[in-house]
Backbone as ProteinMPNN parsed JSONL, in Angstrom:
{"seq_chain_A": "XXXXXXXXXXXXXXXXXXXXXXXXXXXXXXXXXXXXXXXXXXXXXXXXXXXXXXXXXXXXXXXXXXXXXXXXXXXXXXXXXXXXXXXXXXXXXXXXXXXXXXXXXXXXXXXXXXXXXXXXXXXXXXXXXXXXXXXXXXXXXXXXXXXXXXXXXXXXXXX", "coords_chain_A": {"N_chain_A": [[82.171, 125.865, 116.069], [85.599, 125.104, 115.782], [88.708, 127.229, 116.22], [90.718, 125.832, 114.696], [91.851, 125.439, 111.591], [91.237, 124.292, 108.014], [91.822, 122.055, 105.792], [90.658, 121.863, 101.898], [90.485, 119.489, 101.578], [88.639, 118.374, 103.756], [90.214, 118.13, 106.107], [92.211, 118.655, 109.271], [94.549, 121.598, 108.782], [98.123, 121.346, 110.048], [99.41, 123.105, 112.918], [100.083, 126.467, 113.733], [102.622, 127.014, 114.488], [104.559, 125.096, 112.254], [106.993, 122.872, 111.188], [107.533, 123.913, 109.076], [107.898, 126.472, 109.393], [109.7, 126.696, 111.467], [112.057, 125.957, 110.453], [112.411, 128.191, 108.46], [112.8, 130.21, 110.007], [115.173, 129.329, 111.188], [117.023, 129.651, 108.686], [116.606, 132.393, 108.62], [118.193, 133.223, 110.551], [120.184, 132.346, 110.09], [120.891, 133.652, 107.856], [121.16, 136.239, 108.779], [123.986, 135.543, 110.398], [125.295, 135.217, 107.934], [124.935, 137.46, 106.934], [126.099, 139.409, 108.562], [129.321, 138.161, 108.615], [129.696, 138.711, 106.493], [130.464, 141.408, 106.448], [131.968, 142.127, 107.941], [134.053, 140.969, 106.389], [134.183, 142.921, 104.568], [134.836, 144.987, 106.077], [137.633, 144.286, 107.075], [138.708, 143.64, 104.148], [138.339, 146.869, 103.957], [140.265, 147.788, 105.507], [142.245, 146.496, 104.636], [142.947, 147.692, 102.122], [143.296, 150.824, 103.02], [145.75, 150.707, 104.34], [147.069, 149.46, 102.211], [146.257, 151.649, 100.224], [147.907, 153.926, 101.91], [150.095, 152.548, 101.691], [151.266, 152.92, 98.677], [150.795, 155.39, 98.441], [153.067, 156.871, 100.219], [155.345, 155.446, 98.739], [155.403, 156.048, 96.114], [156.194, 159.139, 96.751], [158.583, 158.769, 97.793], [159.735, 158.147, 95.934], [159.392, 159.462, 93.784], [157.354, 160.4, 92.011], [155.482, 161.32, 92.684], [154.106, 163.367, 91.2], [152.995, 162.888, 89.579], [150.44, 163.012, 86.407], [148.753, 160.549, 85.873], [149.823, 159.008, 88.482], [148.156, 160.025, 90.152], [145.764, 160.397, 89.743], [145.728, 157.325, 89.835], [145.339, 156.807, 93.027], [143.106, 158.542, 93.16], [141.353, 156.877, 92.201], [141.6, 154.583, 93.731], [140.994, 155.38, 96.046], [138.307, 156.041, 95.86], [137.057, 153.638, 95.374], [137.528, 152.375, 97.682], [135.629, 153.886, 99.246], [133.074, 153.049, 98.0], [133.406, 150.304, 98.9], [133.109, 151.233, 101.86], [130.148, 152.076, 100.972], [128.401, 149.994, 100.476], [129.118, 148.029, 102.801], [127.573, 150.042, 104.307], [125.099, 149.342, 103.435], [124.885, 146.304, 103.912], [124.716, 146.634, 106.658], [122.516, 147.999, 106.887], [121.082, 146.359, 105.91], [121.033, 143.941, 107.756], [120.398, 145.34, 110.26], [117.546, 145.752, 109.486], [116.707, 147.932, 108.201], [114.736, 151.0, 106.816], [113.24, 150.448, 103.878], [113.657, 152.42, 102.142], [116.043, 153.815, 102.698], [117.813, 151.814, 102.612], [117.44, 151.923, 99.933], [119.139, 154.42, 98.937], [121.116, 154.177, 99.84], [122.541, 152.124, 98.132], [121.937, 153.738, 95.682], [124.135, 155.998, 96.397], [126.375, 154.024, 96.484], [125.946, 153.272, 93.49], [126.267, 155.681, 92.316], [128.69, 157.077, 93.338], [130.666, 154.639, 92.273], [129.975, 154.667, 89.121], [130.994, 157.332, 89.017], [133.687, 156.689, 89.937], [134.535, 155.579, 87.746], [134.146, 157.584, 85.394], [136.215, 159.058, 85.949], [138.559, 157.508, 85.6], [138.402, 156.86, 83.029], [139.626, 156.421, 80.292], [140.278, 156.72, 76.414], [142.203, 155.68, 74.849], [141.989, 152.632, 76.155], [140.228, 151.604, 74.422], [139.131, 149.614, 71.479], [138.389, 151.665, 69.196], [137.787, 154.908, 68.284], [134.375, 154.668, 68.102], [133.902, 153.039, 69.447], [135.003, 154.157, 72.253], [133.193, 156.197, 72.401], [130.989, 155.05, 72.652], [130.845, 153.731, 75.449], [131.431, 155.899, 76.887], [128.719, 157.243, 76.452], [127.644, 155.714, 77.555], [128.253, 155.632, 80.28], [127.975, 158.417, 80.681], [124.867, 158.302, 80.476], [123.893, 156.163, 82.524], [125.025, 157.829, 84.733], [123.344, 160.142, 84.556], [120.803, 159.103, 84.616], [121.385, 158.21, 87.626], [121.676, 159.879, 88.7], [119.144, 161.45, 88.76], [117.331, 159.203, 90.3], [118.233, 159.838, 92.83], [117.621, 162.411, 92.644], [114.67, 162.073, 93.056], [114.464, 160.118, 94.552], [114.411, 161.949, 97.274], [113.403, 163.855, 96.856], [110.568, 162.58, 97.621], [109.037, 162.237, 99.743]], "CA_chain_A": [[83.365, 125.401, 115.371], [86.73, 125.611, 116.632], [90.182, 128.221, 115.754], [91.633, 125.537, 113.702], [92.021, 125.704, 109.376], [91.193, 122.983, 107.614], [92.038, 122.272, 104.154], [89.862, 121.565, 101.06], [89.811, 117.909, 101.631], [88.369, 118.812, 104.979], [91.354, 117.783, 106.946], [92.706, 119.811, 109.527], [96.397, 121.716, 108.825], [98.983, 121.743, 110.952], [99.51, 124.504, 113.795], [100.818, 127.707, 113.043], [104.318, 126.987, 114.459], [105.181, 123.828, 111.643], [108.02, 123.013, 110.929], [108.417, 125.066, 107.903], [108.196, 127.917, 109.759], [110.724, 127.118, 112.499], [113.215, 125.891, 109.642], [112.462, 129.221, 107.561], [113.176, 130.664, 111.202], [116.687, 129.1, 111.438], [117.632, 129.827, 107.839], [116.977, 133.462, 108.245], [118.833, 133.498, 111.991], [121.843, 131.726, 109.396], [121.432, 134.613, 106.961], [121.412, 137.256, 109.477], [124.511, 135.396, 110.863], [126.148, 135.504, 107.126], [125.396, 139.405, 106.581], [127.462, 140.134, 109.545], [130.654, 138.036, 108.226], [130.222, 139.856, 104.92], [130.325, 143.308, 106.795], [133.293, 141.953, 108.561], [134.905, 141.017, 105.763], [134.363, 144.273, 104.511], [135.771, 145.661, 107.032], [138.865, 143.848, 106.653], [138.825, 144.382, 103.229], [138.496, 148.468, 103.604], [141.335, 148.416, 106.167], [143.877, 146.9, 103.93], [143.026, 148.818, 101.389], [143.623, 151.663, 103.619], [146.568, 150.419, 104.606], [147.973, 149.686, 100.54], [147.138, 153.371, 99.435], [148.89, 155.046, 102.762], [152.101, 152.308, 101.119], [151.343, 153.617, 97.402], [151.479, 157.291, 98.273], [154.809, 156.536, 100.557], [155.814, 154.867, 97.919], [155.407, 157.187, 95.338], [156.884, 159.882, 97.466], [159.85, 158.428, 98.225], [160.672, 157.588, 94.581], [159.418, 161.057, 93.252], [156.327, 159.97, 90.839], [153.886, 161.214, 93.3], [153.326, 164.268, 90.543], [152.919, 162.279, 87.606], [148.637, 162.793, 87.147], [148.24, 159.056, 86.125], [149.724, 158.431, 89.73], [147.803, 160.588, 91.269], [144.642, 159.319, 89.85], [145.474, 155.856, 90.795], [145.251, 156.922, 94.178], [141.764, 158.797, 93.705], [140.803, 155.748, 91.871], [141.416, 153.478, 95.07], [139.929, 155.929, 97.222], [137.036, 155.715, 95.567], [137.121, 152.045, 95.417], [137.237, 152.143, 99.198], [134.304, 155.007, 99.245], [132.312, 152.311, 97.552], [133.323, 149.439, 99.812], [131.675, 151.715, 102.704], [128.614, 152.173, 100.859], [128.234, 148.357, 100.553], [129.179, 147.886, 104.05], [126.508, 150.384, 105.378], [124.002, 148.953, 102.659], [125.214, 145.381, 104.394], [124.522, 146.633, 107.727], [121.323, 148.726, 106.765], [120.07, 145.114, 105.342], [120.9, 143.201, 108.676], [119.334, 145.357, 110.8], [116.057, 145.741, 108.716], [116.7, 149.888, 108.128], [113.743, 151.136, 105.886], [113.699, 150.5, 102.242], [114.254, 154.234, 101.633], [117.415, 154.389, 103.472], [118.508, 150.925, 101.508], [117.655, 152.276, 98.241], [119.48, 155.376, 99.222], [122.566, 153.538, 99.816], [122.642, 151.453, 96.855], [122.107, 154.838, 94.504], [124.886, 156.075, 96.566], [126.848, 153.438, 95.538], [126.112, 153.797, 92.198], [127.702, 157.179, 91.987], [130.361, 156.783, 93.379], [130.977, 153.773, 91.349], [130.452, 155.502, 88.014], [132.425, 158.79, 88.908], [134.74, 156.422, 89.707], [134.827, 154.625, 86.271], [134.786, 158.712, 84.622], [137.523, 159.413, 86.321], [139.804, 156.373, 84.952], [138.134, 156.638, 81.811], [141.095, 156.575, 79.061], [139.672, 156.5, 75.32], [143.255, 154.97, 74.37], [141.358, 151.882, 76.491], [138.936, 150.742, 73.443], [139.468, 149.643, 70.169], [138.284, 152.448, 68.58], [137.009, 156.182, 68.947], [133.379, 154.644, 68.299], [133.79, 152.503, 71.05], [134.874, 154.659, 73.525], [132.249, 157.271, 72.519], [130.012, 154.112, 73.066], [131.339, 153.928, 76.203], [131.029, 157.684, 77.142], [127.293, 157.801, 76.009], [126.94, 154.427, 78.454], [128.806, 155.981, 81.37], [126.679, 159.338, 81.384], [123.185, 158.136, 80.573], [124.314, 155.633, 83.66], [125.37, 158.534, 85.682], [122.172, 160.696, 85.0], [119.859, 157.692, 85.645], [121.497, 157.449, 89.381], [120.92, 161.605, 89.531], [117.448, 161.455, 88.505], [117.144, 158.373, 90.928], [118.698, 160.694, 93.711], [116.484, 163.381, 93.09], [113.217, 161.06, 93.186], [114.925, 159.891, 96.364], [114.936, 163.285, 98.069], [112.374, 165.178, 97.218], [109.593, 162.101, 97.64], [109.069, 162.022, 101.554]], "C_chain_A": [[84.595, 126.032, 116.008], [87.439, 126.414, 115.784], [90.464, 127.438, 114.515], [91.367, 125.425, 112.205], [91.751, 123.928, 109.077], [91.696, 123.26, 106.043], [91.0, 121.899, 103.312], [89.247, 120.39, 101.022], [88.937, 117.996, 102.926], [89.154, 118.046, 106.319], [91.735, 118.528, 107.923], [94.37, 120.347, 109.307], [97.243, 121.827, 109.864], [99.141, 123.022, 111.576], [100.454, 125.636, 113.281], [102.741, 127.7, 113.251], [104.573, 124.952, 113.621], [106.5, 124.0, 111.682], [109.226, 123.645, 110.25], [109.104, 126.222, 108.053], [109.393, 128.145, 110.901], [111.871, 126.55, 111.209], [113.287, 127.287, 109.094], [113.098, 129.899, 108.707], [114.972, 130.444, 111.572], [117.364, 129.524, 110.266], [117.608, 131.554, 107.828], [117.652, 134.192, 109.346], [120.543, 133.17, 111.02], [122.001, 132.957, 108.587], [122.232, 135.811, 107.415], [123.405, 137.356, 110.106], [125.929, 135.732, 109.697], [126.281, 136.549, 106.764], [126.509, 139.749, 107.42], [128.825, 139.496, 109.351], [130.78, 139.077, 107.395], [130.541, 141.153, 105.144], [131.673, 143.076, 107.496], [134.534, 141.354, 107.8], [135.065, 142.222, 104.54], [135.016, 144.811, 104.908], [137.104, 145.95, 106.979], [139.65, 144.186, 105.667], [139.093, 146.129, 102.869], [139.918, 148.683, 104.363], [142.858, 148.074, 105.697], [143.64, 147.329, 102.868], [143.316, 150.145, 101.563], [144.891, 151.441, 103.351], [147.939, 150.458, 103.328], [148.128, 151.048, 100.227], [147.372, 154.141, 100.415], [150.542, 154.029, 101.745], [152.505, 152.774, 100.129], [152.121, 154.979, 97.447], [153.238, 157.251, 99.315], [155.864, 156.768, 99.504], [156.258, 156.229, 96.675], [156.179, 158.758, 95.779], [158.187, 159.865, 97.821], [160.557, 158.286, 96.779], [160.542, 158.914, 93.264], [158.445, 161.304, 92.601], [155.011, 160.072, 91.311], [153.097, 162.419, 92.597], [153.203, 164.228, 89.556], [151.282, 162.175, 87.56], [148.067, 161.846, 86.859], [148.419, 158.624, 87.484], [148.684, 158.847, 90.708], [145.92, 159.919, 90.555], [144.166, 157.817, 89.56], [145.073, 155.919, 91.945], [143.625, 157.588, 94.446], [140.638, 157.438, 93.209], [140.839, 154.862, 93.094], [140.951, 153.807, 96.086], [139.039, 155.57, 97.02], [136.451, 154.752, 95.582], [136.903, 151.825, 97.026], [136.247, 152.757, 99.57], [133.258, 153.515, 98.816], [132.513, 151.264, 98.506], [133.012, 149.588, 101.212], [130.827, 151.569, 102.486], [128.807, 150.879, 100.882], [128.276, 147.687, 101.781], [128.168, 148.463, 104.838], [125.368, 149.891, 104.438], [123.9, 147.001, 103.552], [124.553, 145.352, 105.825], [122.816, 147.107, 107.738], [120.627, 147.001, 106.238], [119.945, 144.278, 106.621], [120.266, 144.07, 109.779], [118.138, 146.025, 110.349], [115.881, 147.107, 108.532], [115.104, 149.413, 107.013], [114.361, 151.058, 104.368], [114.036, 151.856, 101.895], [115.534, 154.071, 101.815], [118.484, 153.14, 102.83], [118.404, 151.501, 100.144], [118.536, 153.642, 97.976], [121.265, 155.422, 98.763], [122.922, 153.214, 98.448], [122.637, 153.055, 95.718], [123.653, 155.782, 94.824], [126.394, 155.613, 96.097], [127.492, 153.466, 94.068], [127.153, 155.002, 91.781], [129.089, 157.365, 92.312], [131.027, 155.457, 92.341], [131.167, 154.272, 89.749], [131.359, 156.861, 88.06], [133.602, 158.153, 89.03], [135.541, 155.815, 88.101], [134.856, 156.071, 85.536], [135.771, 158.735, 85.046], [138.633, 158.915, 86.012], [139.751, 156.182, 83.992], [139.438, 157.149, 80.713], [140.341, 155.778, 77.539], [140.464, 155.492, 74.584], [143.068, 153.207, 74.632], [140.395, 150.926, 75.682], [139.542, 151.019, 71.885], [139.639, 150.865, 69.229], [137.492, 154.071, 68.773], [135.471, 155.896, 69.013], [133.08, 153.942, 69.625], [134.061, 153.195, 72.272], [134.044, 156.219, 73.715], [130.815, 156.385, 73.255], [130.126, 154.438, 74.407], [131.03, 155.112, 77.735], [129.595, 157.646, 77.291], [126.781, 156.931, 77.426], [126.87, 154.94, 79.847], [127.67, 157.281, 82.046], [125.133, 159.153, 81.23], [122.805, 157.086, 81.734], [124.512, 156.66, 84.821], [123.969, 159.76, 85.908], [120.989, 159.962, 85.411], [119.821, 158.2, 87.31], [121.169, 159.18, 90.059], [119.62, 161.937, 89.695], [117.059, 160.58, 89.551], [117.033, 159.363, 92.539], [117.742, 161.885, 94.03], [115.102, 163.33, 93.521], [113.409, 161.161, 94.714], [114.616, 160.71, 96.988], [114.295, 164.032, 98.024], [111.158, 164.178, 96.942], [109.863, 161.92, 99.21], [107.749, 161.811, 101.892]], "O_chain_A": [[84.659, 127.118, 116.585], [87.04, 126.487, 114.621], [90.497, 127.998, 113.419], [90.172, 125.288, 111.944], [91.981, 122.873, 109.669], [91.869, 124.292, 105.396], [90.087, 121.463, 104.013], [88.104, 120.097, 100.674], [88.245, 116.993, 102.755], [88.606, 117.526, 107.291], [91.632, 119.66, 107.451], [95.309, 119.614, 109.618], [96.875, 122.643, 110.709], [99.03, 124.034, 110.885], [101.41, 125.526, 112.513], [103.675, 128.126, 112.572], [104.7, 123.914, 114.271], [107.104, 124.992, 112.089], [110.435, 123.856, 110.349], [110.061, 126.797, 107.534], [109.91, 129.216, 111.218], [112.863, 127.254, 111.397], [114.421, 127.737, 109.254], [114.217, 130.286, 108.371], [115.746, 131.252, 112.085], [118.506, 129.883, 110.552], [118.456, 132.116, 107.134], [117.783, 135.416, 109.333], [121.653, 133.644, 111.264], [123.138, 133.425, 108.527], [123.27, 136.307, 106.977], [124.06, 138.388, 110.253], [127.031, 136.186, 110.005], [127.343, 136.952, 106.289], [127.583, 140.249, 107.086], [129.716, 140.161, 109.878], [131.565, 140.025, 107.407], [130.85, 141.954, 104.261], [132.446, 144.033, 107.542], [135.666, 141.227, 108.266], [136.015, 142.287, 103.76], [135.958, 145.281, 104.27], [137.705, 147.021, 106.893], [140.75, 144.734, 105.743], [139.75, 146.595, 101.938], [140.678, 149.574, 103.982], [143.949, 148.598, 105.922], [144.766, 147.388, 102.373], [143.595, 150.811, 100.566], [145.35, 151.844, 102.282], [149.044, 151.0, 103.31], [149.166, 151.674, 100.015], [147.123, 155.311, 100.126], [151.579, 154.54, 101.322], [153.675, 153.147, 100.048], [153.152, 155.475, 96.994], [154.319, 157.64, 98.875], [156.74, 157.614, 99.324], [157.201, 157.015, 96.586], [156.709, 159.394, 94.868], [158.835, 160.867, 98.124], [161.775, 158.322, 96.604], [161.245, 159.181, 92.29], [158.321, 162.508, 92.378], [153.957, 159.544, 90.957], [151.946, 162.709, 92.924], [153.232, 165.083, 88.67], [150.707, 161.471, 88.39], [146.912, 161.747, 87.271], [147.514, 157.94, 87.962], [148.375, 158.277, 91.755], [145.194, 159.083, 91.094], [143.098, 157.282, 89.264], [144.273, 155.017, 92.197], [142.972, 157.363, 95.465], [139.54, 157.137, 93.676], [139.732, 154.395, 93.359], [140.526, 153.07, 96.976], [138.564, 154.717, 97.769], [135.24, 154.794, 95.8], [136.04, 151.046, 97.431], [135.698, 152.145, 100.487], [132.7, 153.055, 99.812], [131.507, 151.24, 99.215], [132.7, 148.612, 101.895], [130.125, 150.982, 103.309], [129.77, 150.65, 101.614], [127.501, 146.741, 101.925], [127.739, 147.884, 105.835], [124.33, 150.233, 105.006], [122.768, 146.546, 103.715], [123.951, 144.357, 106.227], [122.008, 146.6, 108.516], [119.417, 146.842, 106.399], [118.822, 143.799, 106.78], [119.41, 143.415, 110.373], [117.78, 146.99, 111.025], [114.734, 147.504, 108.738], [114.614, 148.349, 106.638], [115.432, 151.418, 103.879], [115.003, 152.034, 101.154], [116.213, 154.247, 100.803], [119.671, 153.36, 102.59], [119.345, 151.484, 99.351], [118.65, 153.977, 96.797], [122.074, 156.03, 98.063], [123.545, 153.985, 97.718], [123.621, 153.19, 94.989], [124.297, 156.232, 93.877], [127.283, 156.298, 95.592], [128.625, 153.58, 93.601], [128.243, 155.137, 91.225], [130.143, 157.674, 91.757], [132.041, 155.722, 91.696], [132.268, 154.279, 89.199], [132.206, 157.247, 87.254], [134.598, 158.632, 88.489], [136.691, 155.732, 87.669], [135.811, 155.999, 84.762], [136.576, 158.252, 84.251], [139.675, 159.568, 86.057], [140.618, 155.478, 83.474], [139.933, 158.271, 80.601], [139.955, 154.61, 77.512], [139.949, 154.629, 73.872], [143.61, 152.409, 73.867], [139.913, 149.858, 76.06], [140.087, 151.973, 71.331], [140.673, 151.115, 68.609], [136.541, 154.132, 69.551], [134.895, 156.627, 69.819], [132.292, 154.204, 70.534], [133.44, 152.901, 73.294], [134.129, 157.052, 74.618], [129.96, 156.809, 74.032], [129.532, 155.466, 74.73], [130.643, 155.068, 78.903], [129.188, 158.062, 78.375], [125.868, 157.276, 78.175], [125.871, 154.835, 80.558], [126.972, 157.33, 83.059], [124.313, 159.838, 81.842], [121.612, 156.994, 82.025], [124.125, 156.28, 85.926], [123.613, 160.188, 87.006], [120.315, 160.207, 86.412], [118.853, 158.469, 88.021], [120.734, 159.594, 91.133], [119.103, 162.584, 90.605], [116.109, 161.151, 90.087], [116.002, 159.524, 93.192], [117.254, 162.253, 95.099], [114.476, 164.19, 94.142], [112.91, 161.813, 95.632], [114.268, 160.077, 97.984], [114.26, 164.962, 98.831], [110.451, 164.618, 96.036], [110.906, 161.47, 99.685], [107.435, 161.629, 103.069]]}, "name": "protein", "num_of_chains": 1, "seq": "XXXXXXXXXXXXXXXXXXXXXXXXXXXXXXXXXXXXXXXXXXXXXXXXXXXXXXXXXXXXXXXXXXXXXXXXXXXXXXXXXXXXXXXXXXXXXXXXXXXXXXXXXXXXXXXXXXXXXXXXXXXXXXXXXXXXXXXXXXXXXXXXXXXXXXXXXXXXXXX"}
């Protein structure tokens, strides 16, 4: 009996290169082709954001309000915002060229943290209806933020 498969009806199937597989083949040559815009519009994205908070702090400097500490953590707030639009960018790049899942899930928890420290950090209680809500809030933020530590530590000491 020969190499080739047959099916149940006792038919034989088509060769290993069908069609399916050279379409599945072009759609994931198209994906590959759309990660790398998205990392390049990243890019873009981080550099005028750069670009806004060097005009902010100028800004602020020039007009005197650069030691008011809501201004000043606007400015760590948009850092951080740009900190995060790295991680996403090397989680972007770590996905197009096929890094190990470790080193993606790494990223992404990365992410995370920075993402919630950024949301403590802007946290204003005056923000929610009421003190239960922004205890809600609170409770959400750190049982969110120890999650991504516990995650971190998994991460790091499983090798």
């Amino acid at each position: 009996m020969d190499d080739e498969e047959t099916d149940p009806v006792g038919g034989s199937l088509p060769p290993a290169t069908s069609i399916d597989e050279r379409v599945l083949g072009y759609s994931e040559e198209l994906i590959r082709y759309i990660e790398v815009i998205a990392a390049l519009v990243l890019v873009v994205l981080f550099g005028i954001g750069v670009f806004d908070l060097g005009l902010q702090i100028f800004g602020t400097a020039v007009s005197g309000t650069i030691t008011d500490p809501l201004v000043v953590v606007g400015f760590i707030d948009t850092a951080l915002l740009l900190f995060i639009i790295v991680e996403v960018y090397q989680t972007v790049v770590a996905y197009t060229r096929e890094s190990e899942t470790r080193r993606i899930v790494r990223l992404v928890i990365y992410t995370g943290v920075i993402a919630m420290v950024r949301k403590a950090i802007i946290f204003r209680t005056g923000e929610y209806a009421d003190e239960t809500a922004a205890l809600m809030a609170a409770g959400a933020y750190t049982l969110i933020i120890l999650g991504l530590a516990v995650l971190l530590l998994v991460e790091r000491n499983t090798r």
